[in-house]
N, C-alpha and C positions, 0 to 999 in steps of 0.2 A: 504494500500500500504506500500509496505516497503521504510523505510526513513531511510538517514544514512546522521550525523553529519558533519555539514563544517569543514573540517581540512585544514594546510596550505597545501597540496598537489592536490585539487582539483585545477581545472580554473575556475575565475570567464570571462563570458563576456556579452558585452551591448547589448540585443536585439532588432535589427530593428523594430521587427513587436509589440513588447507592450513596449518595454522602461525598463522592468526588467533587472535586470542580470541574466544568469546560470550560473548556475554549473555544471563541467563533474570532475570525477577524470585524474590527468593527465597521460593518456593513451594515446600514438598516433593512437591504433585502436580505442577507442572508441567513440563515436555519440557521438556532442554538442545538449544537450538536455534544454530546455527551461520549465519548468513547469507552467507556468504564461502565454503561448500566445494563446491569447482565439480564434486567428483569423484561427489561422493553427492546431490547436488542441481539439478544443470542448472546453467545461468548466470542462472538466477532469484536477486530477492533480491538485496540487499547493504549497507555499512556505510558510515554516512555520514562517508566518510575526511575529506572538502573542506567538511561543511559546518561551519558556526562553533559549531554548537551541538551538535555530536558526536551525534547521534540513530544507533542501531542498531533495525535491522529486528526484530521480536520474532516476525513473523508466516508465518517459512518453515518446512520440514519440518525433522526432528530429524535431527542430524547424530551417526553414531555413535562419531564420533571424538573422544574427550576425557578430558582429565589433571588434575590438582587441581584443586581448586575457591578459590577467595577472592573475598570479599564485596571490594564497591570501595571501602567506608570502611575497612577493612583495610590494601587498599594505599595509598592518600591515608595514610591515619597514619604506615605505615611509612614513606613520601616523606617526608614532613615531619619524623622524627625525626631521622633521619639527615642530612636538610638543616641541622634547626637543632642538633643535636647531635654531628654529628660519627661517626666512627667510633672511642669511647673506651670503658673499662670497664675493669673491676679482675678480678686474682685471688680464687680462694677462700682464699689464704694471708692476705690484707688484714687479715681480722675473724680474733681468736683461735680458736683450734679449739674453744674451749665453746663457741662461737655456735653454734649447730644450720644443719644445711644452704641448709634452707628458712629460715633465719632471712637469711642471709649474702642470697643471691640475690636476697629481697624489697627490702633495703634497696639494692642496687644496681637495681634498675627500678625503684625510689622516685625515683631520682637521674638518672633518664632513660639511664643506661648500653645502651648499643649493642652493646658486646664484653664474652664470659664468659671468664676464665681457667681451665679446672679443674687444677688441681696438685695434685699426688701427689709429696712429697717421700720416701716410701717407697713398697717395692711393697705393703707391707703394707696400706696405707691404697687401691693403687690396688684390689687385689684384693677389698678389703672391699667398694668403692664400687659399689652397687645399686641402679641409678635407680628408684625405681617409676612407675608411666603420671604420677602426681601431679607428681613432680620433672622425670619427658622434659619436662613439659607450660612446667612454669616454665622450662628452659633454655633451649627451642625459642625462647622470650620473644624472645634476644637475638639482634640480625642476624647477631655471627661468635660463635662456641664456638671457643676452643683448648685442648688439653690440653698441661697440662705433665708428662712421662714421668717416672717417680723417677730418682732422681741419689744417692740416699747407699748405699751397701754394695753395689754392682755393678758388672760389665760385661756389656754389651751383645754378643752374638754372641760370644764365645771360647770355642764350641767347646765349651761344659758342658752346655751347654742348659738353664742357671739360669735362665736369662731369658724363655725360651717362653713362658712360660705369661704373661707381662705384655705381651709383645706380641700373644698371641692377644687377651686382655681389652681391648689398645688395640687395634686393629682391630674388633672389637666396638664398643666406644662411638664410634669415628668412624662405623660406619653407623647409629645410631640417629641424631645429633643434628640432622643430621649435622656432619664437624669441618672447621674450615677449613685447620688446621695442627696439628701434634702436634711439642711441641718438645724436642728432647735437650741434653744435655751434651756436648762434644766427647770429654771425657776420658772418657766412661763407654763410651764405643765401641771394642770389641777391633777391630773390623771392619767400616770403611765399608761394605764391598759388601753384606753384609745390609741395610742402611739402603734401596739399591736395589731388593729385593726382594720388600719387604713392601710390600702395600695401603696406605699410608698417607702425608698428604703430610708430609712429614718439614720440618721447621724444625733447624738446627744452630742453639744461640746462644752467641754470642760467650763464654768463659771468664772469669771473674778471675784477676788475676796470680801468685796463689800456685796454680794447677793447673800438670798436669805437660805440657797439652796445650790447643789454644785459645782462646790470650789472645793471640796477637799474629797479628800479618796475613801475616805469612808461614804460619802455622795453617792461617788462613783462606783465604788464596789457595790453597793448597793443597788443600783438600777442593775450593774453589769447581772448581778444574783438574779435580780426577780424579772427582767423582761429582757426581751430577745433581741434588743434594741444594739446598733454600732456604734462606733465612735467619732468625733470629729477632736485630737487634739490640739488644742492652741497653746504653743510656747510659750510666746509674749506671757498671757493671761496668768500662768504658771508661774512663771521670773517675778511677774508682779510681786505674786503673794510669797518667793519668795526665792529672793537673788540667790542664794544659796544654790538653788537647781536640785535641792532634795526633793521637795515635793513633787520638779518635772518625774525625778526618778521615779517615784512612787506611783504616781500617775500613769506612767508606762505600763508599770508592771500590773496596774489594775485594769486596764484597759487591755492591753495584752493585743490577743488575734484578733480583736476587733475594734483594733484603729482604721477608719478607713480614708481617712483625712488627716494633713497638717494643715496647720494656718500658721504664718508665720509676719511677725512684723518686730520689731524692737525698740527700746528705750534711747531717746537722746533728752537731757536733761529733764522738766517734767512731762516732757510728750512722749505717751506708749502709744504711736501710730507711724512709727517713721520704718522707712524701705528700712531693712535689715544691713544692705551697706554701709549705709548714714548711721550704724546704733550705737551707742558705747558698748552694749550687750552683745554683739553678734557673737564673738566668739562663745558664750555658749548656747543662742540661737541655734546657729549652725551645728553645734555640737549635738544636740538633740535632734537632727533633721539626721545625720549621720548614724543616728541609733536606730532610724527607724527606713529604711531602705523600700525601694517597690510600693510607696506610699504616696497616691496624688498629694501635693503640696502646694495649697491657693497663697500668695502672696498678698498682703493687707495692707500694708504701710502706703498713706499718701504719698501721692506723686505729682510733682512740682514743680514750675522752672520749664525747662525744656525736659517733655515730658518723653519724649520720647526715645529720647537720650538716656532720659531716669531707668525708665521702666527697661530697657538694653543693658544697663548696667546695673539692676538690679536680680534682675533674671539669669544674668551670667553670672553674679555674683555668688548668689545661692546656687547655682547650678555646678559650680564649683568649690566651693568650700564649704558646702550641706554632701558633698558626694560622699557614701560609704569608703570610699580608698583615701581620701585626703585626710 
């Protein structure tokens, strides 16, 4: 049979009926043809698994088993970004709120960013928030989406049913993007067990020390015991309560397999919201980013000045001296 060589211009996709991928060159007449499905095609046909130069068959019957589509320079770029970039990225809190939306975003995929934070510090602003096809399109951009849930004027499940309507809206936006995690405030929560309930993968993250609830590891050991719920670690928040970095320690350990978030920003004088480059603290920012490896990590620290420039040098900055080997 004639066999012609994977190049970036074919489409690979994932087949129902045997679990392979194909490949078709990208023609909009041409048949998605599968070589590998034994079930719709005989045992004709197949994929050159062994040979050195990856050749797939282009010449068997159309297979009608198949799910998204992506071009192969597609996924080569996406490999390669994440190789050399890491899994890092910033909130939309980062850039002041005059920034326009689509303004914020671009300058974070300028910067090669990998993870999107979206934050809703009120529900006011989550409820407003109305992606159009244009904005799905730029989010999709980033390998992880998280949302962060609002946290000022509420509680979460007590029974008023104030809150409904913000978690319908989150549920909502985790199937469009889709989300990788959607993270709360410990203290905004009248009621764990709701947390369970809802569609959504839920992040708790760590409190500051002036809250009434979820700053310290007894908190957190706590939920971790009684609900099924993950994690979202914040450093900074940690350092706060207590520069020493015992309590980050402790915190780790309580949280354990079910970190599934960092957040990272640092102290310069009395401001706890500055890029991690800018902190007096980084060195043990960083140090705790290093303990926790294979872990999306949203960047929080205002960004200032020539922003673009900031957010370049503060993405590299972590991306280097948060690395497990340094």
């Amino acid at each position: 049979m004639a066999m012609q060589t994977l190049i970036p211009d074919h489409i690979l996709e994932k087949c129902l009926n045997c679990e392979f991928l194909r490949c078709v060159k990208n023609d909009p007449n041409s048949q998605f043809k599968c070589s590998l499905c034994r079930s719709k095609l005989g045992m004709g046909g197949g994929l050159g698994l062994l040979s050195p130069s990856h050749q797939i068959d282009l010449t068997v019957r159309q297979c009608e088993g198949r799910e998204g589509l992506v071009n192969l320079a597609t996924i080569t770029e996406k490999i390669e970004a994440d190789y050399i970039r890491g899994l890092i990225g910033f909130s939309t809190v980062c850039l002041p709120e005059r920034v326009k939306f689509d303004d914020k975003l671009n300058v974070y995929w300028r910067v090669q960013a990998t993870v999107l934070e979206l934050c809703f510090p009120t529900p006011a602003k989550l409820l407003a928030f109305a992606p159009t096809k244009e904005k799905i399109v730029l989010i999709k951009k980033f390998g992880i989406v998280i949302i962060h849930a609002p946290w000022q004027g509420l509680s979460y499940f007590d029974n008023t049913g104030n809150t409904d309507q913000l978690i319908i809206k989150l549920v909502q936006l985790a199937k469009i993007f889709p989300v990788s995690g959607v993270i709360f405030h410990p203290d905004t929560i009248a009621n764990f067990n709701g947390l369970e309930v809802i569609p959504l993968p839920v992040l708790i993250e760590n409190a500051s020390g002036d809250k009434k609830f979820g700053s310290t590891v007894e908190d957190i050991a706590r939920i971790k015991r009684d609900y099924g719920v993950n994690f979202a670690f914040n450093i900074q928040q940690a350092w706060k309560s207590d520069p020493t970095m015992k309590l980050a320690d402790e915190m780790i350990l309580a949280m354990a397999d079910r970190i599934r978030c960092l957040r990272a920003s640092g102290q310069s004088g009395n401001d706890g919201q500055v890029p991690v480059h800018l902190a007096d603290n980084y060195q043990e920012i960083c140090q705790k980013l290093r303990m926790i490896p294979n872990v999306p990590v949203v960047l929080e620290g205002r960004l200032s000045g020539k922003v673009l420039t900031m957010a370049k040098n503060e993405l590299s900055f972590v991306a280097k001296n948060g690395h497990p080997l340094n």
